[in-house]
C-alpha positions, 0 to 999 in steps of 0.5 A: 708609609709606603702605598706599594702592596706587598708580597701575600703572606704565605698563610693567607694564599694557603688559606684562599687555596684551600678555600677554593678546593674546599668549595669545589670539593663541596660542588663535586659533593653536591654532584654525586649526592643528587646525580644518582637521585635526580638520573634515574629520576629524569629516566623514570621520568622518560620512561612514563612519558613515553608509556604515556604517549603509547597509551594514548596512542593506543587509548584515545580515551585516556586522552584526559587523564594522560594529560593530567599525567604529563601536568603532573610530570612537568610540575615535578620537572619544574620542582626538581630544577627548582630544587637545583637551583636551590642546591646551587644558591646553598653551595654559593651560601656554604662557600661563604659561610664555611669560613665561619663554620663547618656545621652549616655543611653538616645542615647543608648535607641533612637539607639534601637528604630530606630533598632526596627523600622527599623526591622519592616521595613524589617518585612514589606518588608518582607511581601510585597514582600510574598504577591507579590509573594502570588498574582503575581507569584502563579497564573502565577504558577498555570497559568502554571501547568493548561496548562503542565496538559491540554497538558498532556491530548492532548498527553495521548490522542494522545497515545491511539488514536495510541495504540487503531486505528494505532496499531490496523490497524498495526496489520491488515496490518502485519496479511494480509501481513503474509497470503499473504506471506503464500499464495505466499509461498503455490502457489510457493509449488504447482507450483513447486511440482504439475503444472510446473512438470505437464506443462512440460510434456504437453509442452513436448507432445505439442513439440513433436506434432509441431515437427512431424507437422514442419517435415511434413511441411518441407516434403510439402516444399520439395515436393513443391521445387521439382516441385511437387504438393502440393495437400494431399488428405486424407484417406477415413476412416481416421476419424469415422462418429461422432454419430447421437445423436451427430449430432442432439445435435450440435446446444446445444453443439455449445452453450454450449461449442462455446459462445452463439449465441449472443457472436460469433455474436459480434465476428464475426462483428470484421472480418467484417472490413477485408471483408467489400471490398472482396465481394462475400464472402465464409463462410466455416463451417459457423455454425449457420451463426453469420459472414455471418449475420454480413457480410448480415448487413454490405451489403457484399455478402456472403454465407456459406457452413457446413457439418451438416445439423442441423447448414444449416437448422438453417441458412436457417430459418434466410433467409441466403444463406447456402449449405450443403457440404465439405469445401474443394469441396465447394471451388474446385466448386467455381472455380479458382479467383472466390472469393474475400474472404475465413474465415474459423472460427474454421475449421482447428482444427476440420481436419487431418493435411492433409486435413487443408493444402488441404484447405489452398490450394484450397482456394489460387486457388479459390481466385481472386488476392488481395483476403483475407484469414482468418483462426482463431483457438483455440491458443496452444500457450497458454497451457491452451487452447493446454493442457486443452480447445482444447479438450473439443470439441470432434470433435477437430483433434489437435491444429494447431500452427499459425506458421505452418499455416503460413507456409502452406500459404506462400507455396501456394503463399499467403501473411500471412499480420499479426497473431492476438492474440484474446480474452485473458483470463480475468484479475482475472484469472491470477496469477500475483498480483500487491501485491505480490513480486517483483521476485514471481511477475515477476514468476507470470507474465512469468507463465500467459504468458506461461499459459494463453496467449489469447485463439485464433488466427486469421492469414489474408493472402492475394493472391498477385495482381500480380502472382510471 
């Protein structure tokens, strides 16, 4: 036998060719029938991507379901090459198997139909589901970005109602807190620098004068302890007649610089409770005779005696009963527990210490038992009056402290029953502000009461019923 090959029998390389052009032909079949399937299926594809990417440019809320959207997207991508690859393992299977026979094509085109089918299923659920999403989601979406956008509105407008009114009161309130600060700051300066030093050598002038009246008190005491009279009588000349102007000027002055009539009168119907029960009544340096009216209303019996003629004459016209005369001699007239009451209303100030003390005296003697004595003077407690409203009466001596009035009318026997402290200055005129500080308020508050204590004082004694 020969081991060289022959020629191919004609038949069988007919047979190969038309083998390879039957496969080709398949190949070129499988093509056309998927192309036009899987073509407008990439371009659908596409298409939805990139409606997807502008929908989520423009609804940054629909982030998640379009990310659903392209897992899906890449899940029919992977489902179609799949597919493909199929196709082509099918069209290797057919090349083999078309010999043996032509029905396995026939399976082969029914098998590519279904897929076709079932791509357009997916394409139509595919569709569904973005038109869910294009009529369900996107308005809820949208729903959502009107209502982000209508509460950034309320905020914005909450910011500049706070930058336009709260700020703006802010501002006000640290603008007047700063000038307050500053004002306290310029008090505390002039405080320090002008009036303290200026108080204190008042204080010191005021200290020096109820140093000199205690001592005389003392002296009195001693003299008293000693079995020795009490009686001071005053030098002659010891003070200068006032002028005759101003004698003739003494009912302008009294109103200008003592209150108006009216004021005095309603001051005056504040002692009357105290004498309503201590008739008959002896009003020393009665002036224009406001407490001997309120005493004639009330049905007290009382009557009054001043040394200026012009305030006796004024009496007189209103019908009450007036004398011209000293005090201290009114009193010695009167007689010994001849009278159930003496006032002395703004007196003392006006008489050498001496002579006050000679008053207190002699009204002690004139009192019956349980007879009152009422003594009101300007207060030097209070250095606005002691170093400034004292002196503007010229007739003014020097200021008696209540103390030493105290004093001198328990050495004559009396009992002081109590001290009051009248008519304070008003309230705007104090330097403590609820405003400021707690420690400069608390320096504002000890200043008013050392400054601005009330302006007078009025001391109520009384002659024991039963002589000691």
């Amino acid at each position: 036998m020969s081991g060289a090959t022959g020629p191919v029998p004609a038949g069988t390389a007919s047979a190969v060719e038309t083998e390879g052009r039957l496969a080709a032909a398949l190949r070129a079949l499988l093509s056309l029938v998927l192309r036009p399937v899987l073509r407008p299926l990439r371009r659908e594809l596409g298409e939805a991507q990139r409606q997807l990417a502008e929908e989520r440019e423009r609804r940054a809320s629909l982030v998640d379901a379009a990310t659903r959207l392209e897992r899906r997207l890449d899940e029919l991508q992977r489902h179609a090459d799949t597919r493909i690859d199929q196709a082509d393992a099918e069209l290797a299977d057919l090349r083999g198997a078309y010999l043996i026979t032509r029905g396995e094509v026939e399976r082969d085109r029914e098998h590519s139909v279904a897929v076709e089918a079932e791509a357009g299923a997916a394409l139509g659920r595919l569709q569904s589901e973005l038109e869910a999403v294009r009529d369900r989601r996107l308005p809820t979406a949208e729903g959502d970005l009107a209502a982000l956008q209508r509460a950034l509105a309320v905020l914005q407008g909450e910011v500049e109602s706070v930058r336009d009114r709260r700020l703006s009161r802010l501002d006000d309130d640290l603008g007047r807190l700063h000038l307050a600060v500053t004002a306290v700051q310029a008090l505390a300066v002039e405080l320090r620098d002008q009036r303290l030093p200026a108080l204190a050598g008042r204080l010191d002038a005021v200290a020096e004068r109820l140093h000199e009246e205690t001592a005389a008190a003392a002296s009195l005491t001693e003299r008293l302890a000693a079995g020795e009279g009490l009686r001071v009588v005053a030098d002659i000349g010891i003070e200068a007649r006032v002028p005759d102007a101003m004698r003739k000027a003494s009912l302008r002055f009294a109103e200008a610089f003592r209150g108006a009539r009216e004021e005095i009168l309603g001051r005056a119907g504040e002692v009357v409770p105290l004498l309503a029960s201590a008739a008959p009544v002896l009003d020393l340096g009665c002036g224009r005779g406001e407490l001997l009216e309120a005493l004639a209303a009330s049905g007290v019996e009382a009557r009054g005696v001043d040394s200026d003629p012009a305030m006796v004459e004024a009496c007189r016209r209103r019908g009450l009963a007036v004398s011209e005369g000293e005090a201290i001699e009114a009193l010695r007239a009167a007689g010994p527990g001849s009278l159930g009451a003496v006032a002395a209303i703004h007196v003392v100030e006006h008489l050498p210490s001496a002579a006050w003390m000679e008053l207190v005296a002699a009204a002690a003697l004139a009192l019956r038992p349980g007879g009152t004595l009422l003594v009101e003077s300007p207060n030097p407690e209070s250095l606005r009056v002691g170093a400034g409203l004292f002196w503007i009466d010229p007739t003014h001596r020097s200021p008696v402290h209540p103390e030493a009035l105290a004093f001198v009318a328990r050495a004559v026997g009396l009992e002081v029953v109590e001290v009051r402290r009248l008519r304070p200055f008003p309230a705007e005129q104090a330097l403590a502000n609820p405003a400021l500080p707690a420690p400069v308020l608390e320096l504002a508050q000890r200043l008013d009461a050392w400054l601005s204590g009330p302006r007078d004082y009025l001391l109520v004694a009384r002659k024991p019923t039963v002589s000691s």
